[in-house]
C-alpha positions in Angstrom: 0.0 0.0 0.0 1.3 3.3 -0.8 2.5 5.9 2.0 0.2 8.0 -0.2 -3.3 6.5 0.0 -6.0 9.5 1.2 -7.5 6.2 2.6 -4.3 4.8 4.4 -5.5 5.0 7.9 -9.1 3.6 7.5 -7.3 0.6 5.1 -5.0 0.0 8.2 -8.4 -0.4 10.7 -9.7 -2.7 8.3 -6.6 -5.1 7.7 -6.8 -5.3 11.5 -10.2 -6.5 11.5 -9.1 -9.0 9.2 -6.1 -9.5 11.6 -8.7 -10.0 14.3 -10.8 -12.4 12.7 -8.4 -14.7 11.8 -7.4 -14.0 8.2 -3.7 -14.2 7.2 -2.5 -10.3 5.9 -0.7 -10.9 2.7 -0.8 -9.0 0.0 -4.1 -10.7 -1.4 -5.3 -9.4 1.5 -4.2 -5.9 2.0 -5.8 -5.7 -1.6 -8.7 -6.7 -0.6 -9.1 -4.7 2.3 -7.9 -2.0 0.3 -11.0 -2.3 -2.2 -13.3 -2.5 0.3 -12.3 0.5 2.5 -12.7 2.2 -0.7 -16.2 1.0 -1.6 -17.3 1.8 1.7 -15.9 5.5 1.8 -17.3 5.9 -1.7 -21.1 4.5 -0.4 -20.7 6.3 2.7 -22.2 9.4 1.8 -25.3 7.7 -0.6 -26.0 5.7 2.9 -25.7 8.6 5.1 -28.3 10.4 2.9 -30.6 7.4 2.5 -30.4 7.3 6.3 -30.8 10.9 7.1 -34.3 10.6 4.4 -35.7 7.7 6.1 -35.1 9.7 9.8 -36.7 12.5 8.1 -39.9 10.5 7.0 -39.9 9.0 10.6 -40.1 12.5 12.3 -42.8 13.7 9.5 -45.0 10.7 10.1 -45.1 11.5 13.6 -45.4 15.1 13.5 -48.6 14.2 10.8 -50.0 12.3 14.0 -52.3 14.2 15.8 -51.4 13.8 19.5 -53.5 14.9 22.6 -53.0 15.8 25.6 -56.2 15.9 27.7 -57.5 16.8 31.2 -60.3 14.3 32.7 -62.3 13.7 35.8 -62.3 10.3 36.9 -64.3 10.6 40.5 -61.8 13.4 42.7 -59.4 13.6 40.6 -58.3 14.6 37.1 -56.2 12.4 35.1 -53.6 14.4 32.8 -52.5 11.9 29.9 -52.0 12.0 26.1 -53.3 9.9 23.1 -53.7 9.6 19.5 -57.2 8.5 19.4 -59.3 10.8 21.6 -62.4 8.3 21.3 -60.9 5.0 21.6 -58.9 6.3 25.1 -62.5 8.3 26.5 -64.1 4.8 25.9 -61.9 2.6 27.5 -61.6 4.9 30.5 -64.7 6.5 30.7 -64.3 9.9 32.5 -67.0 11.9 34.6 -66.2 14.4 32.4 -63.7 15.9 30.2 -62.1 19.2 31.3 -59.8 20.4 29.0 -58.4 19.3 25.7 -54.9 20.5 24.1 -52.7 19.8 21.1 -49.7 18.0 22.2 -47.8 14.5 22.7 -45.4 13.1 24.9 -43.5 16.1 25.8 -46.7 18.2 27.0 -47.8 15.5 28.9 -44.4 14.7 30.7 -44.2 18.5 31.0 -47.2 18.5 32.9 -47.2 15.4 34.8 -43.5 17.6 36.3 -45.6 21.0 36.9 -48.3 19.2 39.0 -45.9 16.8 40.4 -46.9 18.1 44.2 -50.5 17.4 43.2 -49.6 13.7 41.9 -52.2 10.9 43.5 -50.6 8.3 42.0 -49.5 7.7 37.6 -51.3 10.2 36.0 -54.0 10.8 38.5 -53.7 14.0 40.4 -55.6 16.1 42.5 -57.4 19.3 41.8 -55.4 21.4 43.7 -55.7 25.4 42.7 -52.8 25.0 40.1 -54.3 22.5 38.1 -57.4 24.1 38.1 -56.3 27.5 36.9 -54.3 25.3 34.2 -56.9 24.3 33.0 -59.3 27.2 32.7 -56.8 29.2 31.3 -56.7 25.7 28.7 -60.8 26.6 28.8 -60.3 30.0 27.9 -58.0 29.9 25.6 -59.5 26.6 23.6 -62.9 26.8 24.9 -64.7 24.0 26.7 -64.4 20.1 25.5 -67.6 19.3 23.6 -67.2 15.6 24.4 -70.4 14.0 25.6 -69.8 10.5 24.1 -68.6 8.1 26.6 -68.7 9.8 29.3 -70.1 8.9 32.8 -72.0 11.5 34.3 -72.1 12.2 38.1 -74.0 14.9 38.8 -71.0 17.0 39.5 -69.6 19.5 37.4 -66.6 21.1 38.3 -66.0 23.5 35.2 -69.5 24.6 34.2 -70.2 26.1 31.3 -69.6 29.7 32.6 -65.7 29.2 33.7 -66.2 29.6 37.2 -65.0 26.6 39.0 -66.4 24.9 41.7 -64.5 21.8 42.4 -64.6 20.2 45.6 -61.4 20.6 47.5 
């Protein structure tokens, strides 16, 4: 191998390889490796772009998901967690009612989960402590009141009505 190869020092890692796994270094060899160093520089950069595209499609797929993060009442206390199917989570839950509703994913909801950590009752059950309840009627205010009726289990209570105030048992 030349003292002048651009490719010299990656060559020499991969003629140790070879070394490593138990292939004799002759000259057959240090051609070899010598080829292949080359081929692999030479598709390095048509990889690294078919890698970088496929990442890129990965985050645009999941940035076309809609993601939610929403604010129910499941008997005293409100549940903050996030979904991609709105109806298919309400169902399987069923809430007293739904308080708030806001764009976001994983990151909102982690966010939140750490902002009403001193409220936490336990996963993603917390209680309605004055925080969270001025979170979310600022979320009220802002994206007005959840229409959700569907699959939700009344209880007579209603701790956001309809006019913002809040009257939440404490």
């Amino acid at each position: 191998m030349p003292a002048d190869e651009p490719n010299r020092t990656d060559i020499l890692i991969t003629l140790h390889r070879f070394e490593l796994a138990g292939v004799e270094i002759d000259d057959r060899a240090v051609e070899i490796a010598t080829k292949l160093t080359r081929w692999h520089i030479a598709n390095a950069e048509k990889r690294d772009r078919i890698n970088a595209e496929e990442v890129a499609a990965r985050v645009a797929a999941a940035a076309e998901r809609e993601c939610w993060v929403y604010y129910i009442r499941c008997g005293r206390l409100i549940k903050i967690g996030m979904t991609t199917n709105l109806a298919s989570r309400f169902s399987s839950i069923r809430p007293n009612e739904v308080l708030a509703i806001e764009e976001g994913g994983l990151e909102r909801e982690v966010a939140m989960h750490q902002r009403f950590a001193e409220l936490r009752a336990g996963g993603e059950y917390f209680h309605p402590g004055p925080a969270l309840q001025q979170h979310i009627l600022a979320l009220r205010d802002e994206l007005g009141a959840p229409n959700w009726t569907a699959s939700v289990v009344p209880d007579g209570d209603d701790w956001f009505p309809g006019d913002s105030s809040v009257s939440a048992a404490t």
